[in-house]
N, C-alpha and C positions, 0 to 999 in steps of 0.2 A: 463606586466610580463617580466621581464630578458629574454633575450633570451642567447642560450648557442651553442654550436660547431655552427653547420652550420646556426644558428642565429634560428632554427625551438627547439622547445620542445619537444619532442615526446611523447603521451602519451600513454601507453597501456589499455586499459580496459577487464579485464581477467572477462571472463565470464560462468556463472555454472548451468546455466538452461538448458535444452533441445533444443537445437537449431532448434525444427522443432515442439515445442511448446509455442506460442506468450502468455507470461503474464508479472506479474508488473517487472521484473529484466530488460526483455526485452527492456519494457519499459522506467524503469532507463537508459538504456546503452542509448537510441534513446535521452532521454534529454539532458544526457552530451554532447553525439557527437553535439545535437544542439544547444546548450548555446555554446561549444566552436568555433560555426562553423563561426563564425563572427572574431575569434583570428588569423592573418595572421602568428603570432608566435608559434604557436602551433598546432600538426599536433597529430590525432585523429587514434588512430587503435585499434582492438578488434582481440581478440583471447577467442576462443570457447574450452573448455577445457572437457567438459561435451557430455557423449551418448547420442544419436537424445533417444525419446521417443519409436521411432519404434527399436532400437536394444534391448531397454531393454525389449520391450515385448514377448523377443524372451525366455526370463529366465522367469520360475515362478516366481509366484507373491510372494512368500515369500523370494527370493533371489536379487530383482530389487534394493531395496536400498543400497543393500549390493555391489552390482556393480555400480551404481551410483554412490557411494562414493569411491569406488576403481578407477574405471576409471579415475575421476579427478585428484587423488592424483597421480597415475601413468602420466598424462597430467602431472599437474605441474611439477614433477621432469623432466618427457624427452624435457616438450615445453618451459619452463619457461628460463631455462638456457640459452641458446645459442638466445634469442631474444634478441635484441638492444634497448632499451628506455632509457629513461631518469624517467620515472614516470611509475611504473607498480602499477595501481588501482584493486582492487579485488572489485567486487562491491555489493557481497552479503556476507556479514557477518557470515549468518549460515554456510560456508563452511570455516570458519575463519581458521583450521589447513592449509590451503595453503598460509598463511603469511609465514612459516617458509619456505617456499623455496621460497618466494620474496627478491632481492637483499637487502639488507642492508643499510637504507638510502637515499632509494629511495622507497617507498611503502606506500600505504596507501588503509585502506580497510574500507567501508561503513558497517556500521551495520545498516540495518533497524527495530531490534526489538530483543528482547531476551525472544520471548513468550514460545520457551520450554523452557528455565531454569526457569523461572518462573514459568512456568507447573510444573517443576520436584521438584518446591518448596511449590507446594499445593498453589498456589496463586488462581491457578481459581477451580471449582467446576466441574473436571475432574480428572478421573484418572491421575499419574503421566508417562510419558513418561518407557519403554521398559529397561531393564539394559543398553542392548546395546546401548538404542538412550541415555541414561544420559551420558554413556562413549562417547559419541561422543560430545555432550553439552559440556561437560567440556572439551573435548579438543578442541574445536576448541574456547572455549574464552583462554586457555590457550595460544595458539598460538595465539591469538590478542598481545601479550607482543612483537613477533618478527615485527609487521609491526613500521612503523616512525610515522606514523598518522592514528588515525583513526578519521571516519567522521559517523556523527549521523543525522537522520532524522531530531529529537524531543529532544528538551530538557528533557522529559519524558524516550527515550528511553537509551539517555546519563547517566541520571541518574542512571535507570535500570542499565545499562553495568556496569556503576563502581561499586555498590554496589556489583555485580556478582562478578568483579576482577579488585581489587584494583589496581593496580599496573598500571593502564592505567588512572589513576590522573595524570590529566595537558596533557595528550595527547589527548584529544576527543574534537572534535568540533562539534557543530551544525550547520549543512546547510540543513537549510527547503527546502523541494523542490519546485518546481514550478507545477502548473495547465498544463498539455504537450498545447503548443499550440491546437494542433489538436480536443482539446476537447471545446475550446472557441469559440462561436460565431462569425461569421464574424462581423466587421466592418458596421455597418448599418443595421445589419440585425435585423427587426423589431420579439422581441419576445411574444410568446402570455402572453394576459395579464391573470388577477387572473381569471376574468369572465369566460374566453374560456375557462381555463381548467376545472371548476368547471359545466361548463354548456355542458360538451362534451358527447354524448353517454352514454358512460363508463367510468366517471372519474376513476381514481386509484392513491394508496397509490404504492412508488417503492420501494424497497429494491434490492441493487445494491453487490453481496459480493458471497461466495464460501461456502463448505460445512464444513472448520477450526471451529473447537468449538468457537473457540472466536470471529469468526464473530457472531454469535448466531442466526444464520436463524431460530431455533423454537420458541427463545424469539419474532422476528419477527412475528411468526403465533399466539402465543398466545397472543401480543400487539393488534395485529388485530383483534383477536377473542371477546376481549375488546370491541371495537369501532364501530364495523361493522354494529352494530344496528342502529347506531345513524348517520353513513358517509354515508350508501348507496353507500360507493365505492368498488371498489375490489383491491384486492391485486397483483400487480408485482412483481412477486420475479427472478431475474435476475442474469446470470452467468449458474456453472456447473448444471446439472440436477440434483434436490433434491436425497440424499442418502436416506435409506431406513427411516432411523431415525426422519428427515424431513416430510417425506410421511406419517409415522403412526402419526406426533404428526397431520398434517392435517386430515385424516382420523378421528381419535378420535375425533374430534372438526365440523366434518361433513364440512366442509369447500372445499371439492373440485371443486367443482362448481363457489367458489368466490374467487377462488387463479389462477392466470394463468401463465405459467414460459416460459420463454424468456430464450431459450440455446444458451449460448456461444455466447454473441451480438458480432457486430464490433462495431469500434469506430460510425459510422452511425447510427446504431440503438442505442447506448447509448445516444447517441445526442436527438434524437429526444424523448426515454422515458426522457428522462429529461426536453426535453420542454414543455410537456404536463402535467407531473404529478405534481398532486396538494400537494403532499410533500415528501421528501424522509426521510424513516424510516433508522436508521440507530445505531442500539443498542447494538455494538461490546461491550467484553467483554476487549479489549485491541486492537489498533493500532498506530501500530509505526510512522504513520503520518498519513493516510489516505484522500486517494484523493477524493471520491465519496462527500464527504459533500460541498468540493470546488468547484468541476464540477458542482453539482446541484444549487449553488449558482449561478455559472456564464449563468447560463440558467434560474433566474429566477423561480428558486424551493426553496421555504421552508423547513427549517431540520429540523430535531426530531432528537438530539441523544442521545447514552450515555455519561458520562466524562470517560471510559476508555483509559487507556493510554493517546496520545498525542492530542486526540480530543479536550479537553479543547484550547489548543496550536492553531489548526487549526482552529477552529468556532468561538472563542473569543467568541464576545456577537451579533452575526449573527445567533444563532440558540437559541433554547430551553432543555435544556438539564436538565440530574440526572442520577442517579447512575443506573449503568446496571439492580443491581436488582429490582427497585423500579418501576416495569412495571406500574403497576395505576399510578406514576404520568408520565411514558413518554405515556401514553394511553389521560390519561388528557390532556398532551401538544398536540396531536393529534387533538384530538377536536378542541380545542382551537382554532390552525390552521384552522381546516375544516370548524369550523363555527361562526369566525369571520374576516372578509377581512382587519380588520385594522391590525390585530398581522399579517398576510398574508404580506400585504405591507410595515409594519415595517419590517419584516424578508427577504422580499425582498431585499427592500432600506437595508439595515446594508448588507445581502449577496456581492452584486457589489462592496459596499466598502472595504470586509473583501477579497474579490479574490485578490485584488489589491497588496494586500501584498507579494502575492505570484507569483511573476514575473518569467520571466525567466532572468531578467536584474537582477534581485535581486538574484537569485540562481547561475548565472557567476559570478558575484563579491564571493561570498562565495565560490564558487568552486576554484577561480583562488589565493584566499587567502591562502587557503589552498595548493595550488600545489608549491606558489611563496616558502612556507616555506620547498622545497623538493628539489629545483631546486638551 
């Protein structure tokens, strides 16, 4: 990469989560700062623009978003200005109105998915998004026109974004991301084979995702509810603690007893449900690249998913997959998996090779393409 004044690049990564709540943006910012941490010419800084979780709970819950998104836009105007970079990166999409006060030819901002507007266009089989959240939707792809560049997970999501608003043809790039190191397997480390997991205790089926409509955690229970005669396994359902909505469709289905939920894993405990379970279910209604199906690969797990969004992109032909709603046949593919070792170890073998793609040597190169055309 070019290097410019003092021979260093400076890059800013402005950032819009709660800084004293760890999830996937977080996450984002940890990979860039480490794909570039090997670049001598380019020097890595983050600015936190967004209220901790703990002030906003300080507001009723009916006013928290509303200061959330105040807060930041108030950030961008007072912090954005007067910082020094070369590259100021925005890295979460959904807060995209803070393009317009990024400098001018020097910006570029990540979209990882455009599931509300597509919500707010009756795409999925949920109510459409609040007045207020649609005026906020449209503006903030609005305000994608001020950044230089923007950068996409998925070709899928790329796609999405332009149809949204036009005017950002020829400016969006796709840079797939990488598997975070931290979630791969050391180097020699022997993983269990089809046998162990299947011959454990309590074998289990994992579903890895949060309580967003479109991860579909009940399509999860009622997949399961499907199969469960025939697997003798029980169900992992992993991440925040089921909403209420989650809880009745288990109840109804008498299922508490063969569901057990894993709150808020680390990276640790993800590790290890991934090394044991005998497949991960995974039957989003939409993601803008999704990491869970790659993780479970590189540890030697089986996937079941759906083709929403960018999933087709990430699994290739490493998993089994159909359409979100066509539960019997991702029930079917279930089976399948649980009881024959050979589709097991074919989706094994195809997984290790389908991770590969997904480097973090391969995500620096795409990132640093994109930065050269700013610099």
């Amino acid at each position: 990469m070019r290097k410019v004044r003092n021979r260093i690049v400076r890059v800013l990564l402005i950032e819009t989560a709660a800084p004293d709540r760890p999830g996937s943006m977080q996450r984002y910012a940890d990979l860039i700062a480490l794909a570039l941490s090997t670049e001598p010419a380019i020097q890595v800084s983050r600015l936190s623009i967004a209220p901790t979780a703990a002030a906003l709970r300080k507001y009723p819950r009916r006013l928290r978003m509303l200061v959330h998104h105040a807060t930041i836009a108030w950030g961008a105007i007072r912090r954005l200005k007067p910082t020094d970079a070369d590259i100021f990166h925005l890295i979460d999409g959904s807060h995209g109105y803070v393009a317009r006060w990024l400098p001018r030819g020097r910006s570029v901002v990540t979209v990882h998915d455009v599931i509300p507007y597509l919500q707010a266009r009756r795409r999925f089989p949920v109510a459409s998004p609040s007045w207020s959240a649609r005026w906020l939707i449209h503006t903030g792809l609005r305000a994608l026109r001020h950044a230089t560049r923007i950068m996409s997970d998925s070709a899928a999501t790329a796609q999405d974004l332009i149809a949204a608003e036009s005017s950002l043809v020829g400016r969006v790039t796709v840079v797939p991301l990488a598997v975070p190191p931290t979630m791969l397997p050391e180097n020699g480390v022997a993983l269990p084979g089809w046998s162990e997991r299947r011959l454990q205790d309590r074998p289990y089926i994992l579903h890895l995702g949060n309580n967003g409509f479109y991860k579909n955690r009940a399509g999860v229970v009622r997949i399961f509810e499907r199969i469960r005669q025939l697997t003798k396994c029980r169900l992992i359902l992993a991440g925040p603690p089921p909403d209420e909505f989650i809880l009745s469709t288990i109840r109804e289905r008498n299922l508490e007893n063969e569901i057990d939920v894993v709150i808020d894993p680390d990276d640790s405990q993800i590790r290890s449900l991934y090394a044991m379970a005998r497949l991960l279910l995974f039957p989003s209604y939409y993601e803008g690249f999704g990491w869970p199906p790659l993780e479970a690969m590189a540890w030697g797990c089986p996937v079941v998913c759906s083709r929403g969004g960018s999933l087709p992109e990430v699994v290739g032909n490493a998993a089994l997959t159909a359409d979100v709603d066509d539960e019997p046949e991702l029930s079917a593919h279930c089976i399948r998996v649980l009881s024959d070792q050979t589709i097991a170890d074919q989706l094994v073998a195809a997984g290790h090779i389908q991770v590969r793609q997904f480097s973090l040597e391969r995500f620096r190169h795409h990132l640093l393409g994109v930065y050269r055309g700013l610099v």
